[in-house]
PANULUM-323060 format. One record per residue (C-alpha): chain; x, y, z. Coordinates in nm, 3 decimals, padded with zeros to 5 digits. Each point is the difference from the previous one (the first is absolute). Layout:
N
A/X/Y/Z
...
//
This chain:
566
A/07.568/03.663/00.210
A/00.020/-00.333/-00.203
A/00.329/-00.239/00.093
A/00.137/-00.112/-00.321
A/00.202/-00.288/00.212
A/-00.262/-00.227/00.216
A/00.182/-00.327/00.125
A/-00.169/-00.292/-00.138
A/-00.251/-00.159/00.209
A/00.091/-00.328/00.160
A/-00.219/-00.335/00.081
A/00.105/-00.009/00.329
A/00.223/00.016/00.313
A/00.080/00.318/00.254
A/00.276/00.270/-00.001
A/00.142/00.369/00.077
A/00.119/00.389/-00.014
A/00.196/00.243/-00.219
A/-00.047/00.307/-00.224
A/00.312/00.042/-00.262
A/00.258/00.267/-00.039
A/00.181/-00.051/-00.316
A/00.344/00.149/00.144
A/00.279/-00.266/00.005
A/00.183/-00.139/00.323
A/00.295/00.213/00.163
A/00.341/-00.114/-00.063
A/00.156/-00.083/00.325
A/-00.319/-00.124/00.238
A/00.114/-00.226/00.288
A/00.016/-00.335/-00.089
A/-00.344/-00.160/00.164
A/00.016/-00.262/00.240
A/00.041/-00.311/-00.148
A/-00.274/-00.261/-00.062
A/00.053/-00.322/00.131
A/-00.229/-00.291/-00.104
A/-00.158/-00.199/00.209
A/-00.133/-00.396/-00.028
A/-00.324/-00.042/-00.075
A/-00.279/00.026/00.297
A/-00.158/-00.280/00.159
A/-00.392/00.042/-00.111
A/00.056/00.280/-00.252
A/-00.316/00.206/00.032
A/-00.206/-00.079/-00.308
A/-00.088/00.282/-00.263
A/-00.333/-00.106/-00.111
A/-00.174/00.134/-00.310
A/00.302/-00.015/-00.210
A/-00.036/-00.144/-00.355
A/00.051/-00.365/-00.017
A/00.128/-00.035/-00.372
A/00.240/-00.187/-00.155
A/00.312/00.127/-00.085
A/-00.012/00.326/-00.223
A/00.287/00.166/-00.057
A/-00.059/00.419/-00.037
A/00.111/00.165/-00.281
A/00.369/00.085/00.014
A/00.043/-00.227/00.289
A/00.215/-00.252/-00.121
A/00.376/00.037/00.012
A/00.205/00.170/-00.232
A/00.257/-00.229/-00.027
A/00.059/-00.384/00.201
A/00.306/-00.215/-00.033
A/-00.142/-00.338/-00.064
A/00.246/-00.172/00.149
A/-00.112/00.195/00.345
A/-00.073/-00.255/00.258
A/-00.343/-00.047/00.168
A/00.017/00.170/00.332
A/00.014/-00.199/00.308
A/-00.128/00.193/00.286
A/-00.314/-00.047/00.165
A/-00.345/00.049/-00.173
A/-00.159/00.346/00.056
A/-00.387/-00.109/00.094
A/-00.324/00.208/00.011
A/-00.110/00.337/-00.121
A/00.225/00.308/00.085
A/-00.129/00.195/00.318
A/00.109/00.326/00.022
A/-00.122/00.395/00.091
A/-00.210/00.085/-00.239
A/-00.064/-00.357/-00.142
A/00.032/-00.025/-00.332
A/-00.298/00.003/-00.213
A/00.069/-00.256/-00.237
A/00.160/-00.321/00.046
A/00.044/-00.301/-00.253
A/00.178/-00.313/00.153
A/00.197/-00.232/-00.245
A/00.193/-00.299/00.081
A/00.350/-00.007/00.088
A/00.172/00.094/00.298
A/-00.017/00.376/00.032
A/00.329/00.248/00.039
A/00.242/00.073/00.247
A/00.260/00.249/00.038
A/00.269/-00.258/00.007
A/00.392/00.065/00.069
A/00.146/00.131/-00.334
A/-00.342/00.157/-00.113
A/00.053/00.322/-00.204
A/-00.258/00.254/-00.111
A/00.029/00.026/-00.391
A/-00.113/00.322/-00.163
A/00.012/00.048/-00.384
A/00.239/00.243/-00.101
A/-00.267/00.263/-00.155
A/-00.204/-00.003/00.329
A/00.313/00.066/00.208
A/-00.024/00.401/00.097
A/-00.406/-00.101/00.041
A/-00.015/-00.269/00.182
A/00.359/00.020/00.155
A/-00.096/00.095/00.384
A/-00.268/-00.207/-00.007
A/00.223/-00.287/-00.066
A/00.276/00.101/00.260
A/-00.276/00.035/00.265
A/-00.138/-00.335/-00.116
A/00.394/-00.141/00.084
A/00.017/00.173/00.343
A/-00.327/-00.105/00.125
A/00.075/-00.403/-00.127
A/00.329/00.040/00.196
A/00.262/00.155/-00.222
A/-00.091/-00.194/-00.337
A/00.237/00.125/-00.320
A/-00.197/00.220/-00.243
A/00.147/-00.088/-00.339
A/-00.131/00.175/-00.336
A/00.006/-00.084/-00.383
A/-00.054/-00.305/-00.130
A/00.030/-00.269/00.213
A/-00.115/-00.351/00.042
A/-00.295/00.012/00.289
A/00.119/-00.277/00.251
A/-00.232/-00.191/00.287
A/-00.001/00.213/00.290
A/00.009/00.312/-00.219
A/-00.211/00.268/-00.010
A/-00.071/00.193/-00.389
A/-00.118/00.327/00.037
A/-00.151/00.210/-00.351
A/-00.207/00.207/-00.119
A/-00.313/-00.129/-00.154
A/-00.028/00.375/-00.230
A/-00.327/00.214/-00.035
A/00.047/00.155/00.266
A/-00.222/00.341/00.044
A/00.093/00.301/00.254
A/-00.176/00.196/00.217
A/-00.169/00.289/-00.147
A/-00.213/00.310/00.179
A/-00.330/-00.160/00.098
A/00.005/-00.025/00.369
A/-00.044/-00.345/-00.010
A/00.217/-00.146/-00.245
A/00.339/-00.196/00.060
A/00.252/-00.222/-00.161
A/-00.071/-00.350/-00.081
A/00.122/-00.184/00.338
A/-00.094/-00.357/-00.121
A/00.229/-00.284/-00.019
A/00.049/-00.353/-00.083
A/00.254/-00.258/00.190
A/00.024/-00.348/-00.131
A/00.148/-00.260/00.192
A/00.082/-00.312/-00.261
A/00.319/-00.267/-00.009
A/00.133/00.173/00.266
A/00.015/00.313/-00.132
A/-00.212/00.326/00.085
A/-00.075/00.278/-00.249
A/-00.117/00.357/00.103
A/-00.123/00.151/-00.243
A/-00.226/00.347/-00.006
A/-00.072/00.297/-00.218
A/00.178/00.283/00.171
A/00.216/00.000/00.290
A/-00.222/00.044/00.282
A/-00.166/-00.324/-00.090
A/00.354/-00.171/-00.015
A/00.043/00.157/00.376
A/-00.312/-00.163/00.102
A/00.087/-00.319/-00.087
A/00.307/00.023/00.157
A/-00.184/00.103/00.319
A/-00.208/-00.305/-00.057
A/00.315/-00.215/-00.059
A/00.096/00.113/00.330
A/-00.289/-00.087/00.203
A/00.021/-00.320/-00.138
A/00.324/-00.067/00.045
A/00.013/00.048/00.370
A/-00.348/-00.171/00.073
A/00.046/-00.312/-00.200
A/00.351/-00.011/-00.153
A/-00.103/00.084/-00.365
A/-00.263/00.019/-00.243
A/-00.210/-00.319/-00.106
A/-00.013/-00.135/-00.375
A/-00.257/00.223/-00.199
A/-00.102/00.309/-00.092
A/-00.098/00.327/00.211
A/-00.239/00.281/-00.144
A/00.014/00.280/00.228
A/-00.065/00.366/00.018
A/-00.183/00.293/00.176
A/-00.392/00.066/00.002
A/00.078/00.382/00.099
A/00.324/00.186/-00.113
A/00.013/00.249/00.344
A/00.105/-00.215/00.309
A/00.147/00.149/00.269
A/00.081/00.226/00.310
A/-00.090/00.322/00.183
A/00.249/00.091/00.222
A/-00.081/00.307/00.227
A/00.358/00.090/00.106
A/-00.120/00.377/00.075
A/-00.180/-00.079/00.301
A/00.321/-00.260/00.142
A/00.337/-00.017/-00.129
A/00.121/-00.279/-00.155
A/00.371/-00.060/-00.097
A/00.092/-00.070/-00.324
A/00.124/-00.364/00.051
A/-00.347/-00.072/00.121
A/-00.154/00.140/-00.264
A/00.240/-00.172/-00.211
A/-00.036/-00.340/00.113
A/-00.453/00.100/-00.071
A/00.095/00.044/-00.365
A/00.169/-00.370/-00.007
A/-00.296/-00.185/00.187
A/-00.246/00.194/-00.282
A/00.230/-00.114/-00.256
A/-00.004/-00.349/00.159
A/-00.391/-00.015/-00.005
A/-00.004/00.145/-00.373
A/-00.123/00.335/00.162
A/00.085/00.257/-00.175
A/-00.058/00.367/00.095
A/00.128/00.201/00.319
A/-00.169/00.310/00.108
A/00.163/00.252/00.185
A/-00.224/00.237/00.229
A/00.300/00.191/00.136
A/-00.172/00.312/00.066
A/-00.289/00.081/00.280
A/-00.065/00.194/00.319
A/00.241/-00.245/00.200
A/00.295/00.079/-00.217
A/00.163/00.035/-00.326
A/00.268/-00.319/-00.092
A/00.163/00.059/-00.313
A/00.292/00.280/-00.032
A/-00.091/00.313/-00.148
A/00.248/00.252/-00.239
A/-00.291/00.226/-00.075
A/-00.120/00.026/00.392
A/00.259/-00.093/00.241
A/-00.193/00.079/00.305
A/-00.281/-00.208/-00.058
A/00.155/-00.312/00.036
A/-00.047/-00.230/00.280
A/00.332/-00.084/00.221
A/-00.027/-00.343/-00.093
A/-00.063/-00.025/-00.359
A/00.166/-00.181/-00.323
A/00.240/00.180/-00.185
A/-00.036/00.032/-00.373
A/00.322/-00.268/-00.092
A/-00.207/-00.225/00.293
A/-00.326/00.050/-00.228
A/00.203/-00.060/-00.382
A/00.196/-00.345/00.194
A/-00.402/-00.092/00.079
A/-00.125/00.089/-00.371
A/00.291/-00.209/-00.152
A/-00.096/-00.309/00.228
A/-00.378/00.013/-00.108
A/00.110/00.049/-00.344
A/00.201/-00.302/00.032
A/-00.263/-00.224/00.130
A/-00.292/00.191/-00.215
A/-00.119/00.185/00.322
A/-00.107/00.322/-00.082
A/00.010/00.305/00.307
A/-00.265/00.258/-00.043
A/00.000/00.331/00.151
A/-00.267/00.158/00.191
A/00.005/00.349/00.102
A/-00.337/00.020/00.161
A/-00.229/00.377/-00.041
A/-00.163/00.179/00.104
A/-00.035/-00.166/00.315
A/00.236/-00.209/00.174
A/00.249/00.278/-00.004
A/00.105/00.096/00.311
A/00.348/-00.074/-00.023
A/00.076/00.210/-00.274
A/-00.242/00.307/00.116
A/00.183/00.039/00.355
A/00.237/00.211/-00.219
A/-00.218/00.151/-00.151
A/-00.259/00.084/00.239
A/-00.193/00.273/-00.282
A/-00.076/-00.244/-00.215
A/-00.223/-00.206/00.277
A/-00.360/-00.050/-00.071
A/-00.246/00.225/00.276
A/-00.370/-00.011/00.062
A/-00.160/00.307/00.060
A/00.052/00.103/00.264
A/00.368/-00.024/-00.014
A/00.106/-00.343/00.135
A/00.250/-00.159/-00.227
A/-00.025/-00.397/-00.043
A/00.283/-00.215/00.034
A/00.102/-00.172/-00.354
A/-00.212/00.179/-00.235
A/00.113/00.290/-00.222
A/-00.205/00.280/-00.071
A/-00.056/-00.098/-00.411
A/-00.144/00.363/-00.051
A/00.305/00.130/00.057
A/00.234/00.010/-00.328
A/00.314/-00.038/00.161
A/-00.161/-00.339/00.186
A/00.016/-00.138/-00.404
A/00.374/00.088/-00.080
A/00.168/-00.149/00.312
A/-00.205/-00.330/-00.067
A/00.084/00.009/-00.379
A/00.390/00.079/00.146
A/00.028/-00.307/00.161
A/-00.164/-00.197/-00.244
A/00.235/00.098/-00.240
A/00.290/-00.108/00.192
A/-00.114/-00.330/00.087
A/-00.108/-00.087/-00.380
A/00.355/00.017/-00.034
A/00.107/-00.190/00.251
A/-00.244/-00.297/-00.094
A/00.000/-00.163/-00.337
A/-00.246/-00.129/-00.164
A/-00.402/00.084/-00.092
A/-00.156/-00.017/00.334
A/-00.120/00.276/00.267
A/-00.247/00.003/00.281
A/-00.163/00.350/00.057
A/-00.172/-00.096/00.332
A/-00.321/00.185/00.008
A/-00.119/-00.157/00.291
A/-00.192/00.177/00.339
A/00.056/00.337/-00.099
A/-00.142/00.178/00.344
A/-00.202/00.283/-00.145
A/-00.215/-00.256/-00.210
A/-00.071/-00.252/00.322
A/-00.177/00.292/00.134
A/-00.412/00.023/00.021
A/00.006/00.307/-00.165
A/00.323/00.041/-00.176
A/-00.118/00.365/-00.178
A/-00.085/00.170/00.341
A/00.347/-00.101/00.223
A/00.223/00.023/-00.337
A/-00.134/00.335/-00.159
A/00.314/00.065/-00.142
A/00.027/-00.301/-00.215
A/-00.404/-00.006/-00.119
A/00.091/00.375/-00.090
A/00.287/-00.115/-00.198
A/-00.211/-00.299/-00.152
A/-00.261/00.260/-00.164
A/00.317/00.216/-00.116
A/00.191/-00.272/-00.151
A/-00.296/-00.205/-00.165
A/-00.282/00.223/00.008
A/-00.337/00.017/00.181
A/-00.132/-00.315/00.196
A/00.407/-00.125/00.000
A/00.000/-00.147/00.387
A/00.302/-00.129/00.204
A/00.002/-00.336/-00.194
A/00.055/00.203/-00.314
A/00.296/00.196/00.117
A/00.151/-00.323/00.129
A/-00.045/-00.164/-00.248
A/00.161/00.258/-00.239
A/00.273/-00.027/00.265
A/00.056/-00.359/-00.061
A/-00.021/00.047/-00.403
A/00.289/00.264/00.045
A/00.203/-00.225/00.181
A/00.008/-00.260/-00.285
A/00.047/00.255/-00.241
A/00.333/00.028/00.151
A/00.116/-00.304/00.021
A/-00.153/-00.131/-00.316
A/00.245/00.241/-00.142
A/00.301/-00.154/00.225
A/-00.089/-00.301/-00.211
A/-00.229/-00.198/00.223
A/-00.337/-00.155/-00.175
A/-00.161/-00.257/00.241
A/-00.101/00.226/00.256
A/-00.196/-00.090/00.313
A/-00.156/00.166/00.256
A/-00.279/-00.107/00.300
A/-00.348/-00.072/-00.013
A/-00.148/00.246/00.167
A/00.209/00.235/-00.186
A/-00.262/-00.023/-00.264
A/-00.384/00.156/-00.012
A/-00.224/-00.067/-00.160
A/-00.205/00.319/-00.235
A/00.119/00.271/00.056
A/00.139/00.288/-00.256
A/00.307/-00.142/-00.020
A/00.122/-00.384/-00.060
A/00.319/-00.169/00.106
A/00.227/-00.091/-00.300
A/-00.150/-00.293/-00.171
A/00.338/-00.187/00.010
A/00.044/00.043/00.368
A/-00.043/-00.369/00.131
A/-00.189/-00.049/00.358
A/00.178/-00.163/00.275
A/-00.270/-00.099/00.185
A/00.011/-00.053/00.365
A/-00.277/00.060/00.183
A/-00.375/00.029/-00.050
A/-00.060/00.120/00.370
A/00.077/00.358/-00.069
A/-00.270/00.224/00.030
A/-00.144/00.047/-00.372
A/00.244/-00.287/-00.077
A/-00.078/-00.119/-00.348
A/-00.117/-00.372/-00.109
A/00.323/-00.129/-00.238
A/-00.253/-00.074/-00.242
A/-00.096/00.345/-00.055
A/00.393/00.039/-00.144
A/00.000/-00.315/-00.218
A/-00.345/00.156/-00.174
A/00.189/00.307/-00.086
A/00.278/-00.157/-00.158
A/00.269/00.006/00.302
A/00.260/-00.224/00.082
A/-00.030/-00.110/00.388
A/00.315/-00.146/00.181
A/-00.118/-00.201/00.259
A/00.146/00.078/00.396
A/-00.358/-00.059/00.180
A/00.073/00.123/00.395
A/-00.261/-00.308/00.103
A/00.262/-00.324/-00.118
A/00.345/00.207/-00.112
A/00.083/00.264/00.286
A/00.268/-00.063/00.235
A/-00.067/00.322/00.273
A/00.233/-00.029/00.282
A/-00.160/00.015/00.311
A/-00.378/-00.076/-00.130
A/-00.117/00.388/00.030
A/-00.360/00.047/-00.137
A/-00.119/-00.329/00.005
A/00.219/-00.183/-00.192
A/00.168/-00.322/00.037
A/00.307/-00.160/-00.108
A/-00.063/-00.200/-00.349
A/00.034/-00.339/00.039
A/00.163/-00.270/-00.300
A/-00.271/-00.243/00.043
A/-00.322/00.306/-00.078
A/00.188/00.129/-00.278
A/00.083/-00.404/-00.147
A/-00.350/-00.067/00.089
A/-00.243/00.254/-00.055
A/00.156/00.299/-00.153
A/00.082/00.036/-00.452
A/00.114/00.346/-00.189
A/-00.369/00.015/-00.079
A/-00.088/00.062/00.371
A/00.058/00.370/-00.034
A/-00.213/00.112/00.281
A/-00.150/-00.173/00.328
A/-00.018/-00.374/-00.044
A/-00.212/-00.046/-00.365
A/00.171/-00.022/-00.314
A/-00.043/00.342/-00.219
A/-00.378/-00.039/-00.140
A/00.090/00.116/-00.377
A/-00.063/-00.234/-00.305
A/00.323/-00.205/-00.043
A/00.077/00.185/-00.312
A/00.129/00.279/00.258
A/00.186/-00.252/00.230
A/00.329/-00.066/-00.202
A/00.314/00.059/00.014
A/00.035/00.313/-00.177
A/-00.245/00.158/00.211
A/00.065/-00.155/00.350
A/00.367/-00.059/-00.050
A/00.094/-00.151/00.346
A/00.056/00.104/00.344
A/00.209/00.119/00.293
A/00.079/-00.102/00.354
A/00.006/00.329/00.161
A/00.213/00.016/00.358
A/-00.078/00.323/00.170
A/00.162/00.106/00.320
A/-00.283/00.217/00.162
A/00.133/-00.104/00.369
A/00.354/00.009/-00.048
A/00.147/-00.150/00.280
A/-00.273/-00.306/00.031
A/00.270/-00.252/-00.182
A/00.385/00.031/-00.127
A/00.063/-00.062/-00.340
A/00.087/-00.283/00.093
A/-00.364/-00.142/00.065
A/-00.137/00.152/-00.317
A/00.206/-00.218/-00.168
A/-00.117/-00.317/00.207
A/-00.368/00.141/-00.004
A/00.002/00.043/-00.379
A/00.139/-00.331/-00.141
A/-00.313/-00.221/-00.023
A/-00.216/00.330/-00.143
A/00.249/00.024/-00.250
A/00.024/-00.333/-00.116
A/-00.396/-00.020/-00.015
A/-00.019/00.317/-00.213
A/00.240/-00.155/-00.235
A/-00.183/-00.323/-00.030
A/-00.302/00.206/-00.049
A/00.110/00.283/-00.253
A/00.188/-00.298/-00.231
A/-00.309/-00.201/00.009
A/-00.319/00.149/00.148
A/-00.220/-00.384/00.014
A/-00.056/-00.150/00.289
A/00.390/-00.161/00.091
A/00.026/-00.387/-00.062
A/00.218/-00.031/00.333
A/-00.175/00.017/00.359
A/00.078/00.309/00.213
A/00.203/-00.242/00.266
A/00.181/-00.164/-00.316
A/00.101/00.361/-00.158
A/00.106/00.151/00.362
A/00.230/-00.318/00.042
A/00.149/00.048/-00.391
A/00.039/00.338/00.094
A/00.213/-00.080/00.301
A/00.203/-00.242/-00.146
A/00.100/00.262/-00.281
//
């Protein structure tokens, strides 16, 4: 579970979110609404901690080519550190007066980084107003933007928590800024930070920015099973993550409440208001094109009540013959092959190494005495695995099936719940299964530690600081920004404490990031259109705090105003 790509460590500064899909950008996205810069504020907010050095230019960050006879631009001085969401991490101020997307600015790409870099660049142009994107050789001009590829750059592989190199470099010198970044999801973050800057200050001061994430999984949960969300909404999600440098979307589109994505396989199981498939692929080619990557969930065994009202046989009873909403009866062999069905279906339909299993609040094992009200399923436990097999066995066997099947769809970062996992036992949950941990109030709920001593990779969504509930059933309250900026890093797994491991457990390739999970328990308590407004701040705190976890150099008052004016 080593990452062979860890993003160098920086001296100092704040930042944000994203996890990387390597898939390129769809020909034909709408052209994004254009960027328009704005003069520099009154009593910028000051970034402290950043490195006061002299000018050092990075490696690779000069330009590739200058007309001397280019005269020295006129336009006003761009003062004071860059502030944007997630600061940047590493800042070195020079002299000189800083860049500006002036009129006649072009973005130059070199002509072997064209079909790399190439929607990068045109993104770059439509966010800075329309720039020209011209390619080859060409002389870099003030006002101009150079955008390359720095080489050595390393891909994701299988362990759950490894990612792409999303690191970049943008020098601002003589007028001229330089983006330069090892693979192309760095060069789309530093557009996104070109952005930011842009339209807070008008452009980018002279010297040098360092920046990249601390954690390579940054992103979403979206519970669209529960509440129906159209696709334009869910669209415009996937370009605020992308904004933030967030970069995963998870997709819980099947539950009791309903079942949201269209099905060939099982027709009747869909929800009335659901996503078609071409809705889904438009979704997966806009979060490939701003490195957002969706992951499907198909929750089991519980949570399934959508899908088992047609299929009423399959339901899980207790013994004396009551059958319990959601939960499929796992001793039952046909329970297995409509699951694996479906999963099959939707590997196709998503791209890509990721799937969640679910796992979570399976009904027969939040019982007292699971073996006496479930004899059917301890009876299958002993048959299946052998004397002293219990419940936990069989379900865990279940869960172990389940990736089985979509391992061999392709997927290899698989996730499933917390409390999906037990401890002892005769039978263990795949080793490469990582924990998405999200609550240690559960009864028997296990201490995130526990997982990081066996070797487990544990994706932070902790219900205390990252769980938007609608309606605030059970005792739980709407997250707030400020907690989360304040008080709240992806080593605060459970409760309030940071995990209690030695730090040798703590890093990125074994606590990867985190997710801000939005789950619609109450429906009705707020439109869509209130999520949206609810979520903002929590967002943009998770993003500071998953691109760099220490203690943010900005007040809470002074990153709520950035915020605002981005």
């Amino acid at each position: 579970m080593s990452n062979p790509m860890r993003p160098p460590r920086f001296p100092r500064s704040s930042a944000s979110p994203q996890d990387p899909p390597p898939a390129r950008r769809a020909a034909g996205l709408e052209a994004r609404r254009a960027l328009l810069a704005v003069p520099v504020l009154a009593g910028a907010l000051a970034l402290g901690g950043c490195a006061q050095g002299a000018d050092s230019q990075a490696p690779g960050a000069a330009p590739s080519s200058s007309s001397p006879a280019a005269p020295i631009p006129s336009w006003a001085k761009v003062t004071g550190p860059p502030h944007i969401v997630p600061a940047v991490r590493d800042f070195r101020p020079a002299n000189g007066i800083g860049w500006r997307p002036t009129k006649g600015a072009r973005i130059v790409v070199p002509a072997g980084e064209k079909s790399t870099v190439a929607d990068e660049a045109q993104l770059m142009a439509k966010d800075l107003g329309g720039l020209a994107v011209v390619w080859g050789n060409q002389d870099v001009r003030p006002g101009d933007v150079e955008v390359k590829l720095s080489g050595g750059a390393k891909g994701p592989d299988n362990a759950p928590g490894s990612t792409v190199d999303e690191s970049y470099t943008l020098a601002a010198r003589g007028g001229r800024l330089t983006l330069t970044a090892p693979t192309d999801a760095g060069v789309f973050y530093g557009t996104r930070t070109v952005k930011q800057a842009v339209r807070n200050a008008g452009g980018l001061p002279e010297g040098t920015i360092e920046d990249g994430p601390d954690r390579p999984q940054r992103g979403m949960l979206l519970d669209n099973a529960r509440k129906s969300f159209t696709a334009d909404w869910i669209e415009a999600r996937i370009r605020q993550l992308a904004d933030l440098k967030l970069n995963q979307l998870q997709l819980h589109f099947s539950d009791d409440q309903g079942f949201r994505i269209q099905s060939d396989s099982h027709p009747d199981i869909v929800s009335a208001d659901h996503l078609t498939k071409d809705q889904v692929r438009h979704l997966i080619k806009v979060g490939q094109s701003l490195h957002v990557t969706l992951i499907p969930e198909i929750d089991s065994p519980g949570h399934l009540g959508a899908v088992l009202d047609h299929y009423p046989d399959l339901r899980l009873r207790n013994a004396s013959g009551t059958p319990l909403r959601g939960a499929i009866d796992i001793s039952n062999p046909q329970a297995g092959a409509l699951i694996d069905s479906l999963l099959k279906e939707y590997a196709q339909l998503f791209p890509g190494p990721y799937w969640h299993l679910g796992g979570d609040e399976y009904q027969a094992l939040m019982s007292s005495d699971p073996e006496a009200r479930y004899p059917q399923l301890a009876r299958a436990a002993q048959d299946k695995y052998g004397p002293g097999a219990t419940i936990k066995d069989l379900a865990t066997g279940w869960l172990n099936d389940r990736q089985k099947t979509v391992q061999a769809a392709g997927k290899t970062r698989i996730e499933a719940w917390n409390d999906g996992f037990f401890a002892g036992g005769k039978v263990a949950a795949d080793k490469n299964r990582t924990v998405a941990y999200w609550t240690g109030k559960e009864i028997g709920a296990r201490d995130p530690a526990e997982f990081l001593r066996e070797g487990r990779t544990v994706l932070n969504l902790n219900d205390e600081f990252l769980y938007y509930v609608l309606g605030e059933p059970n005792n739980f309250t709407y997250p707030t920004g400020e907690r989360i900026y304040k008080s709240w890093t992806p080593l605060v797994l459970r409760h309030t404490s940071p995990v209690s491991v030695p730090s040798s457990l703590t890093g990125a390739d074994r606590i990867p990031g985190a997710r801000f999970a939005i789950w619609n328990d109450r429906a009705q308590a707020q439109t869509a259109q209130q999520i949206a407004a609810g979520i903002r701040m929590p967002l943009a705190a998770l993003a500071q705090k998953t691109w760099d976890p220490r203690t943010p150099a900005l007040s809470w008052p002074d990153f709520k105003a950035l915020v605002n004016r981005l």
